[in-house]
N, C-alpha and C positions, 0 to 999 in steps of 0.2 A: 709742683713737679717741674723739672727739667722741660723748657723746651722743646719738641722734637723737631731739633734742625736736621738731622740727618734724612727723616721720613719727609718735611717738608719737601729736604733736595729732591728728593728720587721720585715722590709719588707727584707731585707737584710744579717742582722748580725743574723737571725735564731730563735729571741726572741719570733714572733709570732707561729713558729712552737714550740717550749718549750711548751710556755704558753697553745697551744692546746692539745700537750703530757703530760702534769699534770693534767689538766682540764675536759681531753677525760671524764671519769670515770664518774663524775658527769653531764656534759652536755648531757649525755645518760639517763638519768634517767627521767621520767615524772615526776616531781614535780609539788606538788600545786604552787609554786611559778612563775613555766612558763605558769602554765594554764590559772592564774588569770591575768599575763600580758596578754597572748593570747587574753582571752577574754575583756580585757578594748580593746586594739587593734581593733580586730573586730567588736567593736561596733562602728567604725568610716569609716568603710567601705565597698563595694558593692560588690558583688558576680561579679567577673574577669577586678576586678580592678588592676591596676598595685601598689605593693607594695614593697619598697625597703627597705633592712635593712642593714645598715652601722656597718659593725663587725657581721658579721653573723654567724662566726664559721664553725662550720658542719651542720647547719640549723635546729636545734633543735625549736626554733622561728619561723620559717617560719612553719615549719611542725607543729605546734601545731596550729597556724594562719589556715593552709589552712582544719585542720579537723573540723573549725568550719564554714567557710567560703572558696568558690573556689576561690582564687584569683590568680591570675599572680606572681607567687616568684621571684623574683631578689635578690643579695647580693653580696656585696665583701663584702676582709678581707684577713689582711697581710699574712695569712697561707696559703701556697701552700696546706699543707698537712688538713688542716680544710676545704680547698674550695672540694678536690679531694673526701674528706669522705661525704660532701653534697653532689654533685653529684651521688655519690651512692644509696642516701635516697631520693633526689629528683632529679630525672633524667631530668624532663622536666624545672628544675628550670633554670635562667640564673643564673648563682654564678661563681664570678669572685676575681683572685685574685689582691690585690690592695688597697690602702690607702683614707679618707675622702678626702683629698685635691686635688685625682682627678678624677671624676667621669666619666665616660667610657659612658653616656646616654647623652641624648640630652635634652633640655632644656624642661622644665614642661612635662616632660614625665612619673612622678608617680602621681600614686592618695592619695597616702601615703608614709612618707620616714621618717625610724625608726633607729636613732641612738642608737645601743643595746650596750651601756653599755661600751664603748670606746672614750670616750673624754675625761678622765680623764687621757688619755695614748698619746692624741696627743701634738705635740708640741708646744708650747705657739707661735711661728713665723708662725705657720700652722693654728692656729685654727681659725682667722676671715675667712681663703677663706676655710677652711673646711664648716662650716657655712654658707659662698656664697654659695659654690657648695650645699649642700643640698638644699638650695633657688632658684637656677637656674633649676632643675630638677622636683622640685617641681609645679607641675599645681596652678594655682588660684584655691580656693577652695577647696583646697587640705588642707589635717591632716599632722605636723611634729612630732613625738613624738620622748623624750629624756628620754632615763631610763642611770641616773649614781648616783653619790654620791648626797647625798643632806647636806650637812657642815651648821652649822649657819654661820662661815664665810666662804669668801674663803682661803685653804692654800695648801701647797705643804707639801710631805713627800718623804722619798726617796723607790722607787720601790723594795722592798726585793730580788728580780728573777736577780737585773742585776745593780752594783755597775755604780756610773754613772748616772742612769733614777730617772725622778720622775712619782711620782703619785701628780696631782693635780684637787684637791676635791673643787668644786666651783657652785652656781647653774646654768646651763646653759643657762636655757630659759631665763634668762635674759638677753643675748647677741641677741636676735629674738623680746625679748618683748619690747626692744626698737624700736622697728620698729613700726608705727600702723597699717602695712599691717597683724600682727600676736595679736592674743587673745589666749590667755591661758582658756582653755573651760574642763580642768579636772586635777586632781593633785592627785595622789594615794602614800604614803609614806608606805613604807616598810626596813624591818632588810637586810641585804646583806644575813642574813639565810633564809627568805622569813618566817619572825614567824611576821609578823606586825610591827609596829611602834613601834619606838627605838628614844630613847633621846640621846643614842651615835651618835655626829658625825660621827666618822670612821667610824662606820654601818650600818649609815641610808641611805637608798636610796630614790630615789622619778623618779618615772615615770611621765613626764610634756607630756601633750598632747595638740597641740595649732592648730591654725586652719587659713589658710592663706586668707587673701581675700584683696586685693589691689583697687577693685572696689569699697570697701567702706570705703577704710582708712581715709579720708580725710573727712572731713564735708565741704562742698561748702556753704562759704558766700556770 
């Protein structure tokens, strides 16, 4: 297997804490562009439902989730120093520090499990069991949503922050919608400025929301 130099950088070699020391500024701020993910979000799940979200930060996400909706917050994320400033803002949260590829919860244990915006940062030899692992945590009937880049194709560039890394821009949900235990049940595109939809690949995003259900993957002939 592949190295994982990219999880080394971030869990390890200190990239994630960087990345949250640049970043602090802005992830502070209520943006329409968090409120609008907030609320696609909550419109897929139940007042003290279990909600996970993969790259949480300082839980800026979650807390916008839980003023519209009470649910149960969960989250890791390679930032010692991002998990440490959630726990401040949400004391009753579980927020854990820690990478997709190994989840700390036990098997369909959310009702919701929200990949914010970090898959574009995991390792290509990490990201199918990243992808399990969301899958295994995940309950039947349960919502996955994916907010990263949305590229017309897939491609790689290299990470600005750290000579070495890349950044790769790909649509995700394609890796889930292969499966027919997963339907794709809403698709929201937006600018990486949160001003709407953009015909630049480098700055379009797309927030995928799909919806698990293995009881009925299968049509019985």
């Amino acid at each position: 297997m592949t190295t994982p130099i990219q999880k080394q950088a971030f869990l390890e070699g200190g990239e994630a804490d960087a990345w949250f020391t640049r970043n602090r500024a802005s992830l502070e701020v209520a943006s329409p562009w968090r409120l609008e993910l907030a609320a696609r979000i909550a419109a897929h799940v139940g007042a003290n439902d279990r909600v996970l979200e993969i790259g949480c930060g300082q839980g800026a996400n979650l807390e916008e989730l839980r003023r519209l909706i009470p649910v149960q917050a969960h989250g890791i994320d390679p930032s010692l120093q991002a998990v440490e400033a959630g726990l401040q803002r949400l004391p009753d949260a579980d927020l854990q520090c820690g990478t997709s590829d190994r989840l700390p919860w036990p098997e369909e244990h959310f009702n919701l499990v929200w990949f914010g915006f970090c898959l574009y940062l995991v390792d290509r030899s990490l990201l199918f069991r990243s992808i399990a692992e969301a899958d295994r945590v995940l309950a039947d009937g349960g919502t996955l949503a994916i907010l990263d880049f949305e590229p017309d194709v897939p491609f790689k560039r290299p990470y600005h922050h750290r000579p070495g890394l890349w950044s790769y821009k790909m649509d995700y949900s394609k890796l889930l919608l292969a499966n027919p235990a997963y339907r794709l049940i809403e698709k929201y595109s937006l600018s990486h400025a949160g001003t709407g939809w953009v015909s630049d690949p480098q700055e379009r995003l797309g927030l995928f929301i799909l919806r698990k259900d293995t009881v009925h993957a299968y049509r019985q002939e």
